[in-house]
N, C-alpha and C positions, 0 to 999 in steps of 0.2 A: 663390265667383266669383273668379275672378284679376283681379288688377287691370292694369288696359292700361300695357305699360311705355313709353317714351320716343320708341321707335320705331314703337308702333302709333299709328293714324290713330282719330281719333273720327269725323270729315268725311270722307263718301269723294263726291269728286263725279263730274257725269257729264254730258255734253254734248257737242256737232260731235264726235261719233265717236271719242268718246275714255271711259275710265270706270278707275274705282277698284278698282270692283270687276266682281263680274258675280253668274250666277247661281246659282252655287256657293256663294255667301255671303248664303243668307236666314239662317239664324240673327243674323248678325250686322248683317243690313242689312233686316231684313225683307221680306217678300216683296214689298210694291211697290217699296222701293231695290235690291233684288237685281235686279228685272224692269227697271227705269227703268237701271240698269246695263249688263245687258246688251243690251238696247235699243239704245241709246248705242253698245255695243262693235261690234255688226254694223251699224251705218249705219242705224238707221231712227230720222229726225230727231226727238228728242225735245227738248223745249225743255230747255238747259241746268240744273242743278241741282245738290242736293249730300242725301244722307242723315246725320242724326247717328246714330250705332248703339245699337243696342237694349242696350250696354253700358253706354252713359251713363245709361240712364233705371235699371238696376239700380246704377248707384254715384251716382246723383242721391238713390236713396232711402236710402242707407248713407251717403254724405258728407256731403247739403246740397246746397244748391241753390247757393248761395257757392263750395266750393270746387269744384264743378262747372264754373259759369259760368267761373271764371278758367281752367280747365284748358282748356275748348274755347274763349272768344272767338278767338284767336290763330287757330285754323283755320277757324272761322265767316268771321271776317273774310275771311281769303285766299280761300274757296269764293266770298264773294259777288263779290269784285272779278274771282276767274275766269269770275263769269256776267256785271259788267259789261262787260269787256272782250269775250266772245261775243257778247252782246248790242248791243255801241256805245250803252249804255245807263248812267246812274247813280243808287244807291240815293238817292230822295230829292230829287233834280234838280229844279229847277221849270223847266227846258227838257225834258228829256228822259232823263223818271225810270225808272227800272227798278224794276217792279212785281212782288212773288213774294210764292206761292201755298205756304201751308202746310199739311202735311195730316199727321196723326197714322198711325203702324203699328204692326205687332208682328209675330215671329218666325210666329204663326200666324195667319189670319185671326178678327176677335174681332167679331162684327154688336154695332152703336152704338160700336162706336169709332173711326168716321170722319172727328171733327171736322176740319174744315178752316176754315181763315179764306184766304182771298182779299185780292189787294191789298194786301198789309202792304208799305208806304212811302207809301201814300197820305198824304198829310197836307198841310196848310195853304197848304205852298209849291208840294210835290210838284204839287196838283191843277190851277195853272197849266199845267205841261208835259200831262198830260190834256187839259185843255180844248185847249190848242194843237193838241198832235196832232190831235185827234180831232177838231173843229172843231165837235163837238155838248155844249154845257155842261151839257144835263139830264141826259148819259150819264156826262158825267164827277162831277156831284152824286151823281148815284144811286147810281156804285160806291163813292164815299167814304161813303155813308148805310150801304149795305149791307158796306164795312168794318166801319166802327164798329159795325153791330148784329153781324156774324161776332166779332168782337173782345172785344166785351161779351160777350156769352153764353158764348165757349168757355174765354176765356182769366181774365175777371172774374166769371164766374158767374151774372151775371144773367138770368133765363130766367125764364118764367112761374112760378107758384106753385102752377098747377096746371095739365093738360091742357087744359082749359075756357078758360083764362084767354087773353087775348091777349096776343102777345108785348109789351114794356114800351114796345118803337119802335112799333110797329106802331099799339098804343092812342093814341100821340100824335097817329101820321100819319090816321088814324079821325077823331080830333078837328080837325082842322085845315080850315079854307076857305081854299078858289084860287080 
């Protein structure tokens, strides 16, 4: 594998009719980033975004997860303030938070490796700006419930023990009177 030199992009983002890449570049952006790409490039409104490359996840498993992380924050960052500014929205905000949906790819389609988690900035403060917006507090509870269980499961590992089993949130919410 070569390694990406100083000039190559790890982040290619894509939004208001604009993209990094297109659809030329599934190898390197998998096929929903290559598609979400060029989406973006002919005008069909997709909600702004950014793909990390399927290059990272093969020098994630050769470097470390360490010197990974330092090598893309720098562009993570720049992507997200590209969608806050599209958006008129901010990561984390408890007025008026900018909420984004992450979702797992690869260079070819692979069934069960879908995971997605939903909502990642929901949190403590964020869920004010929610409930504002939205002006309905069981909708805005619900999606930060259904973060935290997305969240646990894909990125923490907790999941049933077995098919039979119920999920671990789920058995609480079971047990519980309103």
């Amino acid at each position: 594998m070569e390694t990406l030199t100083a000039n190559q992009l790890s982040v290619y983002s894509f939004g208001n009719k604009k993209a990094d890449g297109g659809r030329d570049m599934k190898n390197l952006l998998g096929g929903k980033g290559a598609n979400l790409a060029e989406m973006s490039r002919i005008g069909i409104p997709v909600p702004p975004g950014f793909t990390i490359t399927t290059e990272v996840c093969t020098q994630y498993n050769e470097e470390g997860k360490e010197a990974v992380i330092k090598r893309i924050e720098p562009e993570v960052r720049e992507a997200i303030t590209n969608i806050e500014q599209t958006m008129d929205a901010t990561f984390g905000d408890d007025e008026n938070p900018l909420l984004i949906s992450v979702r797992s790819g690869a260079r070819v389609s692979m069934p069960g490796m879908m995971d997605t988690v939903l909502n990642l900035g929901l949190n403590d403060e964020s869920i004010k700006g929610v409930i504002k917006m939205t002006g309905n507090e069981r909708f805005a509870w619900d999606s930060y419930r259904r973060f935290i269980q997305m969240y646990s499961s894909v990125v923490m590992g907790l999941k049933p023990e077995s098919k039979d089993d119920l999920d671990p949130f789920e058995e609480i919410i079971d047990h519980l009177t309103i």
